[in-house]
C-alpha positions in Angstrom: -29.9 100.5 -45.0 -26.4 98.6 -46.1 -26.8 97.7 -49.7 -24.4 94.9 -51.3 -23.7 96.8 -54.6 -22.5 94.4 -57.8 -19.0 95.7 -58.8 -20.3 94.5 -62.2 -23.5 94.5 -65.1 -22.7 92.3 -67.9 -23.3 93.8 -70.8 -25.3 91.5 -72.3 -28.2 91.8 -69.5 -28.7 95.4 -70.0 -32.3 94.9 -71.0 -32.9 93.6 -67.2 -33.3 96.3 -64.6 -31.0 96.2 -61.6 -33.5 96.4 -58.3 -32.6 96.5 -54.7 -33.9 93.5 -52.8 -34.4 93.2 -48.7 -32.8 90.3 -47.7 -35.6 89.7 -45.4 -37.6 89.0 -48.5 -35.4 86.6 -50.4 -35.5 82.9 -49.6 -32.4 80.8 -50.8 -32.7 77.7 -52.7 -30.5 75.6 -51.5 -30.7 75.3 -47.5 -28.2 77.6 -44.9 -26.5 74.4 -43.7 -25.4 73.5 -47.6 -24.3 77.3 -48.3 -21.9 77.4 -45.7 -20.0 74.1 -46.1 -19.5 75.6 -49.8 -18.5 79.1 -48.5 -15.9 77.6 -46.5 -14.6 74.4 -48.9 -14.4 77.0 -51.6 -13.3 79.7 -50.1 -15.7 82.5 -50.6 -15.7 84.1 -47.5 -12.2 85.9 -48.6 -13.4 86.4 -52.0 -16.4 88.5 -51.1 -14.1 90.3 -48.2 -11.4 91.2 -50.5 -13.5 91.6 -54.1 -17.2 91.9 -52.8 -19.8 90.8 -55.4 -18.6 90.7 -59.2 -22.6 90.6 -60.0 -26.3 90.9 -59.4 -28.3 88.3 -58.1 -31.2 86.9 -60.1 -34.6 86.7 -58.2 -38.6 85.4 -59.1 -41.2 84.6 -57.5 -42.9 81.0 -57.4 -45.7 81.8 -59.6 -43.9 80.8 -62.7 -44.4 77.3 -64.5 -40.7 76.8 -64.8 -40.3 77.4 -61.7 -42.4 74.8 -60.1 -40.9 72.3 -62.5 -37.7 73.1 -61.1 -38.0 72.6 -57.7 -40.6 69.5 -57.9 -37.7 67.6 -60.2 -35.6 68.6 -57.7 -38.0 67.2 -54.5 -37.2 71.0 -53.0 -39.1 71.6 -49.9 -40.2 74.9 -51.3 -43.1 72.9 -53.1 -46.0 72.1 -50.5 -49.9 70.9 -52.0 -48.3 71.0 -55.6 -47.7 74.4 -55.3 -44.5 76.5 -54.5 -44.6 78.4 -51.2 -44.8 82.0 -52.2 -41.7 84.6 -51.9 -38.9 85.9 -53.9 -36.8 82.5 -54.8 -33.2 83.4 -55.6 -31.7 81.2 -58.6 -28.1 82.8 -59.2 -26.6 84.6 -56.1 -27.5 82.2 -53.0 -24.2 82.7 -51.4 -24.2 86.3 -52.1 -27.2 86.5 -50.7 -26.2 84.6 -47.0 -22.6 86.1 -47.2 -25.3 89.8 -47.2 -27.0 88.5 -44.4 -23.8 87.3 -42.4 -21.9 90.5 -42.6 -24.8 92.8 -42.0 -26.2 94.1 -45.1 -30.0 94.6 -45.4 -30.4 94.8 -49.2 -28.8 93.4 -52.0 -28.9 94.0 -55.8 -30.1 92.0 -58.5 -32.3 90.9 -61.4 -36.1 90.2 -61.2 -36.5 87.5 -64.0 -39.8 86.1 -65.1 -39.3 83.9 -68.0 -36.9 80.1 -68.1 -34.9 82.0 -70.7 -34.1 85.0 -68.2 -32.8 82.4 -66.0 -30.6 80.9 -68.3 -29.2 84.4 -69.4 -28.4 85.4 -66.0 -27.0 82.4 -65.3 -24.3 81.7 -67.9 -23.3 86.1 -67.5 -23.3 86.0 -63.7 -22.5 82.8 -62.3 -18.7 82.2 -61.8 -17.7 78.6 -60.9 -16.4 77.5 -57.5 -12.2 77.5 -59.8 -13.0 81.1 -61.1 -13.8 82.8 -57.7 -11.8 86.2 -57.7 -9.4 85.2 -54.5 
């Protein structure tokens, strides 16, 4: 087992447990082909070599309300009959998650979030803009 460890917890999500997540389990958002045109135009492939991951992912599942809405105002393909596909969607951490599965590792560590306000609080303390990357 090869675990992609987060160098750091934001303070301010304490109250979520950090979990180890299989890759195998974890279905991007966005599609492979659209992760690595930004890996490479923004340069994350160094950034993850030389820094690794600054923080956790954040993970549901489909089941949620919020989620559905999501991805139908988005026209994902993750949506089939009215009803997302189930599996364990990744919303903050989808290159982290395909840089894991490009270099090897088999696990990967983030938050499990269930409510549209959990997103929005792992979000804003994890995600780091394409200009803020660590290089």
């Amino acid at each position: 087992m090869k675990i992609l460890i987060a160098n750091e917890y934001p303070d301010l999500l304490k109250k979520y447990k950090v979990e180890q997540f299989a890759l195998d389990d974890l279905i991007c958002i966005p599609p492979d082909e659209w992760l690595e045109k930004r890996m490479k135009e923004f340069g994350y492939e160094d950034s993850f070599k030389k820094h690794g991951m600054k923080y956790p992912i954040s993970v549901s599942t489909g089941e949620h309300d919020w989620v559905l809405e999501r991805f139908k105002r988005k026209n994902l393909p993750h949506v089939v009959d009215g009803k997302v596909k189930p599996g364990l969607y990744v919303h903050s951490g989808n290159k982290r998650v395909y840089w894991a599965r490009q270099n090897g590792y088999t696990h990967i560590e983030g938050y499990m979030i269930n409510e549209r306000e959990d997103k929005a609080m792992t979000r804003a303390h994890t995600h780091i803009s394409h200009d803020r990357i660590p290089k």
